[in-house]
Phi, psi and omega in degrees: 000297161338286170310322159307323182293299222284311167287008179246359150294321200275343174294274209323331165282327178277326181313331203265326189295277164322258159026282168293000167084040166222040158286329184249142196050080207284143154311160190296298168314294173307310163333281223304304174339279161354264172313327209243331193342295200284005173287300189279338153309320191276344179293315181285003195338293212297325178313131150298155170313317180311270209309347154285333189250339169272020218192016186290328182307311195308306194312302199271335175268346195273159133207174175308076199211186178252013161257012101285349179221096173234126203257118173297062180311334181287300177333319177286320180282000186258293203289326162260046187214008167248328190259332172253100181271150180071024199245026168001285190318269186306328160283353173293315196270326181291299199285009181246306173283321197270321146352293188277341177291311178295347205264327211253125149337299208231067137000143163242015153205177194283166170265143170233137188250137174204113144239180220217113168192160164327188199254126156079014160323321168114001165342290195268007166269307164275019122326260150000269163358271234283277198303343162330297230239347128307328213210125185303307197286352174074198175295009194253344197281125190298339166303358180272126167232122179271090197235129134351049206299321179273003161268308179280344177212082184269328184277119153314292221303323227232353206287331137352311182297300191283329135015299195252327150291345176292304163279034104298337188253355197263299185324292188300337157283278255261322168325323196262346204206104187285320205260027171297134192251158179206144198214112156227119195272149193084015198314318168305007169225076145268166161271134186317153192051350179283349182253010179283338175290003198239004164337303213286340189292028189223007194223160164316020192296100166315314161209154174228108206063037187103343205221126171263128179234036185271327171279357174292146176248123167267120184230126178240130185230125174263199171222349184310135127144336189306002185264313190305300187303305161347295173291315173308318144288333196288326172253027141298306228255275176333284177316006188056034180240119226300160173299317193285346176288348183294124190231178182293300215305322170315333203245307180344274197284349237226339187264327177312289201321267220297340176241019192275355185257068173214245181274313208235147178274151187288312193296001177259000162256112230288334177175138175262125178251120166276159178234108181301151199268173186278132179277181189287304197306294189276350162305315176320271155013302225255335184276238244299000187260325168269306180317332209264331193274011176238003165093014198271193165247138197227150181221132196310338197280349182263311190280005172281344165303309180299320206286322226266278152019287147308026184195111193269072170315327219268355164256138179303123190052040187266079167241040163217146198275114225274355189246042167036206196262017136357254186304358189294330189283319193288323205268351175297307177325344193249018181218029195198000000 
């Protein structure tokens, strides 16, 4: 089947071709298209065919080097400490772990990251962050990957499958790209077993088939462990005790205990992060932080209209905002 998909790209691509009049005397690019198609279909499984064939400069131009992959250590640390609010915790430990990786030559496994918070929290913005400051190209870098646990593995039916395509295409990115990023979002709703093929490529392996995945970053985000944290600020807050007094120890053994039934064995993972939930202060933050990035002009009485919108005061003990700073770019619309 595979092999079948692969000529009839390789029909669609020649179709496209003849069709615009430029078979004879194909340009270098287009040869390379060509010549290489089932090769960059198995690197690219997850890609679509549009997005392969609309998109060949990237293919060629980007590559694995350090004049595309370089880590901005001042960059990071500035950006999470102007751009992520209310996250004490997770900005020390994210620019302290991704730091000492990038710093070490020779790793002797890839890093893996899993964090753990409410909705709308900055998991996955900082994320972002984290490839921004790595990758010229950012989240746009085909060395960057983003996979979907309910878009990419939706069939109970199928989880064998997805298994097995799943440990073939991170081999086949990490093959093309040792300084390869893998981001997987939902991990509390993936389905049981589709992520154990990629176990052993997270352990201490120098190489497996050939292929070293010691220099790779893994990063996984869930919301398992968000009722724990939640409470954990929430009785900070009672107790009249500053936010920032909150440390991993606190958090620590109580988020293992809650997400430890879940995807992965702990010891393959480098440190689990919480992520806290968000106040009226940072929700404010997070509106004025969108007013600047649409060019509009801001004031306090409007994000405090924003902030205080999102966050329902008027239910008991409720002083966090339940969709974190999430819904702030949609809810803006009606105030601006």
């Amino acid at each position: 089947t595979c092999k079948m998909k692969l000529r009839k790209q390789h029909i669609l691509l020649l179709w496209i071709l003849i069709c615009s009049g430029v078979t004879e005397g194909i340009d270098p690019i287009t040869g390379f298209i060509i010549t290489h198609a089932s090769t960059i279909a198995t690197m690219y499984p997850m890609k679509t065919f549009y997005d392969l064939i609309h998109a060949p400069s990237d293919l060629l131009t980007e590559s694995c080097d350090p004049q595309w992959i370089s880590f901005n250590q001042k960059g990071l640390k500035d950006d999470l400490k102007k751009k992520l609010f209310g996250q004490h915790i997770a900005s020390e430990i994210i620019f302290k772990a991704v730091n000492g990786f990038m710093s070490n030559k020779n790793p002797k496994k890839p890093l893996v990251l899993s964090l753990h918070g409410p909705t709308g929290t900055g998991k996955s913005f900082v994320s972002q962050l984290i490839a921004d400051n790595i990758y010229k190209k950012g989240m746009d870098s085909q060395f960057v990957h983003m996979i979907s646990a309910t878009h990419h593995f939706p069939h109970q039916d199928q989880i064998a499958t997805y298994k097995s395509q799943l440990q073939d295409w991170i081999k086949g990115n990490v093959t093309n790209c040792e300084r390869s990023m893998f981001i997987f979002d939902q991990m509390d709703k993936i389905l049981p077993g589709v992520i154990d093929g990629i176990e052993p490529f997270l352990d201490f392996y120098p190489q497996l088939g050939g292929v070293s995945f010691q220099k790779s970053i893994f990063i996984f985000l869930s919301n398992a462990g968000a009722d724990i944290i939640t409470q954990t600020a929430l009785d900070f807050w009672n107790k009249e005790r500053d936010r920032e007094e909150i440390k991993l120890k606190h958090l620590e053994a109580s988020l293992l205990q809650s997400v430890l039934n879940g995807f992965l064995p702990s010891v393959l993972i480098d440190i689990f992060i919480p992520f806290l939930p968000m106040e009226y202060i940072h929700v404010a933050q997070c509106v004025r932080a969108e007013l600047k990035a649409r060019g509009l002009h801001t004031s306090r009485a409007l994000e405090s209209k924003v902030a205080l919108k999102l966050i329902n005061f008027l239910q008991p003990g409720s002083i966090f905002s339940k969709n974190g700073c999430k819904t702030v770019g949609s809810t803006l619309h009606f105030y601006t």
